[in-house]
C-alpha positions in Angstrom: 11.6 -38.1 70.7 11.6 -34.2 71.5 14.7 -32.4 72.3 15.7 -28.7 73.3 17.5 -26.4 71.3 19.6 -23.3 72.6 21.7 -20.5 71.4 24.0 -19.2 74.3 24.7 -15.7 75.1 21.6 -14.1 75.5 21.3 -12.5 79.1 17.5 -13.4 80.8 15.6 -9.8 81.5 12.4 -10.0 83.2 9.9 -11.7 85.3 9.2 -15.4 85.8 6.0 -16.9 87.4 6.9 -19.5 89.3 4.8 -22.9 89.4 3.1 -25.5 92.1 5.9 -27.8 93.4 5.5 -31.1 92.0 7.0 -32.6 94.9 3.8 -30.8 97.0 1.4 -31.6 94.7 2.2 -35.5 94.4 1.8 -36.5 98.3 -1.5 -34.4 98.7 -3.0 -36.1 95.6 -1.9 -39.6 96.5 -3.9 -38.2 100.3 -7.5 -37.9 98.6 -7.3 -41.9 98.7 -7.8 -41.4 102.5 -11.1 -39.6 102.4 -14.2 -40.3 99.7 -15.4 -36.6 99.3 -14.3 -34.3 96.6 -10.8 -33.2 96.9 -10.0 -29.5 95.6 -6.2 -28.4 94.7 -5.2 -25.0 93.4 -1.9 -24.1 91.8 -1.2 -27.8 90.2 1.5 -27.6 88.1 0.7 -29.1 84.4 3.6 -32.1 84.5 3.9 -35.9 83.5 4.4 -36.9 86.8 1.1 -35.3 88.3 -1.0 -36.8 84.8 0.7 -40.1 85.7 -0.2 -40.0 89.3 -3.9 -38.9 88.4 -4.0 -42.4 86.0 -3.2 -44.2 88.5 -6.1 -42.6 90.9 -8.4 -43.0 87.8 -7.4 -47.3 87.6 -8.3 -47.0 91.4 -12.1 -45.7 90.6 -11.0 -41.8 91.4 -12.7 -39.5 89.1 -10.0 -36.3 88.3 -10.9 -33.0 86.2 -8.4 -30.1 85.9 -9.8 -26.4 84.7 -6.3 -24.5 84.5 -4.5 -24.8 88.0 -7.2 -26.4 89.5 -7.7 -29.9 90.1 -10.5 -31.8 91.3 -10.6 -35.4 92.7 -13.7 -37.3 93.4 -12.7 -40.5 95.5 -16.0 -41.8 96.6 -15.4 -44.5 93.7 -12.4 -45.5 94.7 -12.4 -49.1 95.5 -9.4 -50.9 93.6 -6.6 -51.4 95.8 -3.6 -51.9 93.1 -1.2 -49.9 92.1 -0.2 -52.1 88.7 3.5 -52.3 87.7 3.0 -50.6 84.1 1.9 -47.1 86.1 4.2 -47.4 88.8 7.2 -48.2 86.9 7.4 -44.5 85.2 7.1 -42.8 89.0 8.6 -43.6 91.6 6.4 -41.2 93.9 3.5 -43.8 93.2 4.4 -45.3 96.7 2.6 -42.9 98.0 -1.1 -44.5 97.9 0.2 -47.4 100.0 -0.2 -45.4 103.2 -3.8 -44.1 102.2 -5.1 -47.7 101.0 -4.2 -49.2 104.0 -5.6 -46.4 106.6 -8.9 -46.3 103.9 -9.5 -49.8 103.3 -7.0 -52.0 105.5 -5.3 -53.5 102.4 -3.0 -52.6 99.2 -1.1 -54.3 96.3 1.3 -52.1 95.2 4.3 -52.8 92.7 7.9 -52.3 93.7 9.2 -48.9 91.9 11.9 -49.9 89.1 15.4 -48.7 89.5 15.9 -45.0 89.6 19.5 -43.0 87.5 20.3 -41.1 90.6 20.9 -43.8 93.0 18.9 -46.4 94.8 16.0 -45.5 96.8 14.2 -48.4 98.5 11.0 -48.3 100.7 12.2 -50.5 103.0 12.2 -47.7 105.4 8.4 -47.6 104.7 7.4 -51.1 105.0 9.6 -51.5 107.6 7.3 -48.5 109.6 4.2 -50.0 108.7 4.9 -53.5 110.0 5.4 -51.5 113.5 2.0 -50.2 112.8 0.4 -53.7 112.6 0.8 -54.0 108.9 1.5 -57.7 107.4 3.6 -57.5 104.7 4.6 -59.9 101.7 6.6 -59.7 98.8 5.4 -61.4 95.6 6.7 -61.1 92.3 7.7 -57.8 92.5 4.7 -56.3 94.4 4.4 -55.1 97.8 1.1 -56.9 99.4 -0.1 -55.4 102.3 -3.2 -56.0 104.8 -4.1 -55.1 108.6 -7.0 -55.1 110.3 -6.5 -52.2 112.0 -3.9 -49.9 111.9 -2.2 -49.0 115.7 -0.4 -46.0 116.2 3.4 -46.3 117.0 7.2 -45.0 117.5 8.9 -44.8 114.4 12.5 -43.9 113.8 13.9 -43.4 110.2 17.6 -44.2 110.0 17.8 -42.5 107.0 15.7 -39.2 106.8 13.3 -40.3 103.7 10.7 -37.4 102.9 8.3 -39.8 100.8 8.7 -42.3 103.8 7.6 -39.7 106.4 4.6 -39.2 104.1 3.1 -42.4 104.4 3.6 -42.9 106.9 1.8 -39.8 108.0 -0.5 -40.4 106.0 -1.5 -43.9 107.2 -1.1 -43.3 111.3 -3.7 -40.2 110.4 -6.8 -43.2 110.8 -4.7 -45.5 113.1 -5.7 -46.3 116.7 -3.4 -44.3 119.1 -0.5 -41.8 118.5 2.2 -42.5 116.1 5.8 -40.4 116.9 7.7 -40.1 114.1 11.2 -39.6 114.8 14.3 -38.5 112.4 11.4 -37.2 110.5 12.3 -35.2 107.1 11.6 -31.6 107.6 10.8 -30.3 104.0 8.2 -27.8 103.3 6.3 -30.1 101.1 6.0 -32.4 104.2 4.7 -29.5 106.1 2.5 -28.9 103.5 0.7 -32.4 103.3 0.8 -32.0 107.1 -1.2 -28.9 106.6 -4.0 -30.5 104.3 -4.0 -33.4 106.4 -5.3 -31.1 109.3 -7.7 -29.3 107.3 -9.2 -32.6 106.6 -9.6 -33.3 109.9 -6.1 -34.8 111.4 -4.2 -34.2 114.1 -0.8 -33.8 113.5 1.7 -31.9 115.4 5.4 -31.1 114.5 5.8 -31.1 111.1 8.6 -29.3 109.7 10.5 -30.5 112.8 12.5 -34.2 113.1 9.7 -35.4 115.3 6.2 -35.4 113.9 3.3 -36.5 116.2 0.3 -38.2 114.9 -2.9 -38.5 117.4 -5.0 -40.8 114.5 -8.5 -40.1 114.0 -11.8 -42.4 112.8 -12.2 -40.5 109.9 -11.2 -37.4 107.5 -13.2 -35.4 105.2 -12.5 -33.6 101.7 -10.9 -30.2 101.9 -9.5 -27.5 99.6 -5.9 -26.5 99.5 -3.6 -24.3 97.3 -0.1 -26.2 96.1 3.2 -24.3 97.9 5.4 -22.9 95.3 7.9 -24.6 93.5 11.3 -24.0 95.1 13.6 -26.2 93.2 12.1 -24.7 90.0 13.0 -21.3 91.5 16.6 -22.5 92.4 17.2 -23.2 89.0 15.8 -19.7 87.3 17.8 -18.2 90.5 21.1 -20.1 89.0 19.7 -19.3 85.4 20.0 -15.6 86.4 23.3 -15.5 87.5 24.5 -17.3 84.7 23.7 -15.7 82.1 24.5 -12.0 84.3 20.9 -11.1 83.6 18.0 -9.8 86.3 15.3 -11.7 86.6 12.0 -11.5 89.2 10.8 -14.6 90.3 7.1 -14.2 90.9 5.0 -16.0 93.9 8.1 -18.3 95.1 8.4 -18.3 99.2 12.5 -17.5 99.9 11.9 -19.0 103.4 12.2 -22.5 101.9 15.6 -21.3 99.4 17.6 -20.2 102.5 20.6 -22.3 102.3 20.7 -21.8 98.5 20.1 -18.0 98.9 23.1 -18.0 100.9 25.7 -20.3 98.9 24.2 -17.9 95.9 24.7 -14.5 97.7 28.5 -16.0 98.3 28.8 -16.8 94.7 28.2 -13.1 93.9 24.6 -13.1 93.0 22.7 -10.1 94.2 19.1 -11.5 95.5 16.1 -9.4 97.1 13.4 -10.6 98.8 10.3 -9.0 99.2 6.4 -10.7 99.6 5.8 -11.0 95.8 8.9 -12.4 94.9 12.7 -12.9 94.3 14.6 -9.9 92.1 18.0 -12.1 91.0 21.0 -10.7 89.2 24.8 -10.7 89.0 27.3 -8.2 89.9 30.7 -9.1 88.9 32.4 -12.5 88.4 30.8 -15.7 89.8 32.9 -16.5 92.8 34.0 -20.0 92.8 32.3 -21.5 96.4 32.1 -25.1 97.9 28.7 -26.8 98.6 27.7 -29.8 100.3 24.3 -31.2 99.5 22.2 -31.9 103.0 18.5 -32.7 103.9 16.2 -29.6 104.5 17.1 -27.0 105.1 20.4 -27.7 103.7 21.6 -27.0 100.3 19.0 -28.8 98.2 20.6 -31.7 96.3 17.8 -30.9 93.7 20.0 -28.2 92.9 23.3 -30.0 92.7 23.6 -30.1 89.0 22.3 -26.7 88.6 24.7 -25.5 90.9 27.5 -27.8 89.0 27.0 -25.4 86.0 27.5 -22.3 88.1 30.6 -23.0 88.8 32.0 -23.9 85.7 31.5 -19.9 85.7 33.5 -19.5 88.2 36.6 -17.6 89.1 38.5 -20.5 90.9 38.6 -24.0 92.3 35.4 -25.3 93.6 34.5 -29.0 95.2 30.6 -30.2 95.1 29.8 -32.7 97.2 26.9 -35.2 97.1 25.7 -36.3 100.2 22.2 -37.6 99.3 22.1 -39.9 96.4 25.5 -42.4 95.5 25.3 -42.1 91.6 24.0 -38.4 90.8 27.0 -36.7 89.1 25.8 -38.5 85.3 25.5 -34.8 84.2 29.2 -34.3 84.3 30.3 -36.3 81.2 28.0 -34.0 79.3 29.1 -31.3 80.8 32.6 -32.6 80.2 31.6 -33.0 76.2 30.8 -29.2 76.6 34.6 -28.0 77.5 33.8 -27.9 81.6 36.7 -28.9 83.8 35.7 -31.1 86.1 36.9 -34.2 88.0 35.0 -36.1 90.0 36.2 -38.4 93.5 33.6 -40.5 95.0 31.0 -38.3 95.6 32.9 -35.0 95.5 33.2 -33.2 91.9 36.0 -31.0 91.6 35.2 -28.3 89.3 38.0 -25.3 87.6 36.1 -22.8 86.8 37.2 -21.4 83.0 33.8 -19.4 82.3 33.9 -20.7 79.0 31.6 -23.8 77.9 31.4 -24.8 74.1 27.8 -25.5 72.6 27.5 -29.7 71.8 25.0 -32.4 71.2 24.2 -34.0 75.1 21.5 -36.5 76.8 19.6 -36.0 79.9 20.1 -38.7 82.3 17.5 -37.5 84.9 15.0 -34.7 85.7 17.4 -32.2 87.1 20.6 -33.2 84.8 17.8 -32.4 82.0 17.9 -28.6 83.9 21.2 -28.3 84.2 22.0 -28.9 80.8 20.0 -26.4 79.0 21.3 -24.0 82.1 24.6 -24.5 80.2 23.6 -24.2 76.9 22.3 -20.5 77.9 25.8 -19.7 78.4 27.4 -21.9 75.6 29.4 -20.6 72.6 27.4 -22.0 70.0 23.6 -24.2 69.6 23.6 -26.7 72.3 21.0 -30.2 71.6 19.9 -31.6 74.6 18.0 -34.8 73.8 16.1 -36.7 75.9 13.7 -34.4 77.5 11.0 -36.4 78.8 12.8 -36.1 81.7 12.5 -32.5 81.8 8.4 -32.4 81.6 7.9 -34.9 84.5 9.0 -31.6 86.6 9.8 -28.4 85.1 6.0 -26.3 83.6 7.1 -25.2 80.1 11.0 -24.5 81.0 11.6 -23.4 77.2 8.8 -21.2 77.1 9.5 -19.4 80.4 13.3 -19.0 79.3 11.9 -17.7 76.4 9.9 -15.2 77.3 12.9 -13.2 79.1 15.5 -13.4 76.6 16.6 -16.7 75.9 17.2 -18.3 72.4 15.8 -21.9 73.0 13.3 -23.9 71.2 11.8 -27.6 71.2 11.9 -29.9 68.2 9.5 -32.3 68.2 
């Protein structure tokens, strides 16, 4: 099993391209279900979560091929309705073709994600939608089994705002009968973004990027071409790696509009950050001020970032209290962080972090994707080489994190 490497100390100096956001990219592949044609995406980021998507497209009778950022996706042969246990188990975001399979073909047999580090996430909230839509749903043996004749538009109120649960959703009222009105909707800019596609394929959809996203449904959609939004988790982190490490880095082709409450917490942190239509230029100027954050659906603070922003404050000049808001059990990265000298304490879903701007290099394990980030963030401010095993994690959504660190400045490797 790989893990990372890192020498600390080494401020980061130069320019970063960021990559396609994963969390864009998933929902509009899982939407090429919805139309046989040939779907074209540009700016796909090279990840484990988008090759294990794309497999389980491929069981379904898809047809993918990928020529550097671009991706192609032939769905005319698309005529399996499963989505088998042993390729959903690895993603959770493989909910995402039940929406499409039922709009395309009126049926789907899709297998109950497994349990997830950060917290449970059910898709009640989905099925529970659906059903108002017409759809008949079972549970057997740990797969979802789904059929409805046709698919009628309707209200729909999330109790919880659930981004992949306003996807399909979306996704399937775009071929229902009637209008569906989706209230408490999530607002992320990846939702907007599948919205977007969605319309260029022929839907009508109004709203998105709002709480209340209205659906007139269509009798059919057609293949369309669509470049993948920025990445703006990924440029969080490089954003935090930045300021870390009191370096100055430009983050290349990442949108700030979709970073604003981060941008802010960071600018009160003491980060310097200008904006201008290529990019992000990031950099410290004096001591990290020790700020508190509260985690929040968009566009609050991301909690994507919440273990990124953990490490930050380690660096900082005072008392500082993060608290979780989104997910019950996503403070695992703090016991590593704890084996590295960091002061922190954590109360329910609050961590209370002393800021000593001193963290010791030591052998750690990522629990999840973004405790995998926020580790190697503080090994590139560790005394010493910091091991961070475990980094499967890390490829299923960061594009070649130790080569990008790399290239401006930092001492990190992978062993293999």
């Amino acid at each position: 099993m790989d893990k990372i490497v890192i020498e600390g100390g080494y401020p980061l100096e130069g320019e970063v391209v960021i990559s396609g956001a994963k969390n864009a990219a998933l929902p509009l592949i899982a939407s090429a279900l919805l139309a046989g044609g040939v779907h074209v995406f540009d700016n796909v980021p090279d990840l484990v979560d988008i090759k294990t998507l794309l497999k389980l497209l491929d069981y379904m009778g898809a047809r993918s091929s990928r020529n550097g950022k671009r991706l192609e996706i032939d769905t005319r042969g698309a005529d399996k309705c499963e989505a088998p246990y042993d390729l959903v188990r690895t993603m959770r975001a493989s909910v995402l073709v039940l929406g499409p399979l039922l709009a395309r073909f009126g049926q789907a047999r899709v297998s109950l994600p497994g349990g997830c580090a950060i917290g449970a996430r059910p898709i009640n909230l989905h099925l529970k939608a659906l059903e108002k839509m017409g759809v008949k749903i079972d549970l057997e043996q740990g797969y979802v089994i789904a059929r409805v004749d046709e698919l009628k538009g309707a209200p729909v109120y999330f109790d919880v705002v659930s981004v992949t649960g306003t996807e399909n959703v979306m996704m399937a009222a775009a071929l229902a009968r009637g209008t569906t009105v989706i209230k408490n909707a999530a607002c992320e800019p990846e939702v907007a973004a599948l919205a977007d596609y969605l319309g260029k394929m022929g839907a009508r959809i109004k709203g998105a990027g709002t709480d209340t996203i209205v659906i007139e449904g269509v009798s059919e959609l057609r293949s369309g071409h669509y470049n993948i939004i920025p990445d703006r988790i990924e440029a969080g982190t490089y954003m935090i790696a930045a300021g870390l490490t009191g370096g100055d880095l430009f983050l290349r082709n990442c949108q700030a509009g979709h970073l604003q409450a981060a941008i802010a917490k960071l600018r009160e942190a003491g980060l310097v950050i200008d904006v201008d239509s290529d990019g992000m230029r990031v950099r410290r100027n004096g001591p990290i001020r020790s700020v508190d954050v509260k985690t929040q659906p968009y566009p609050g603070f991301p909690t994507d970032l919440q273990a990124q922003m953990v490490v930050l404050m380690t660096m900082g000049n005072g008392l500082s209290v993060i608290t979780e808001t989104i997910f019950e059990n996503r403070f695992m990265h703090v016991g590593e962080l704890q084996r590295m000298g960091a002061d922190i304490i954590v109360e329910g879903r609050s961590a209370i972090i002393r800021g000593s701007g001193n963290l010791l290099a030591a052998p750690v394990m990522a629990t999840d994707l973004r405790a995998s980030a926020s580790l190697i963030l503080a090994g590139l401010v560790a005394e010493g080489k910091t091991e961070v095993s475990r980094v499967y994690h890390l490829d299923r959504g960061y594009e070649r994190l130790e080569e990008k660190l790399s290239s401006v400045g930092a001492r990190i490797w992978r062993v293999k």
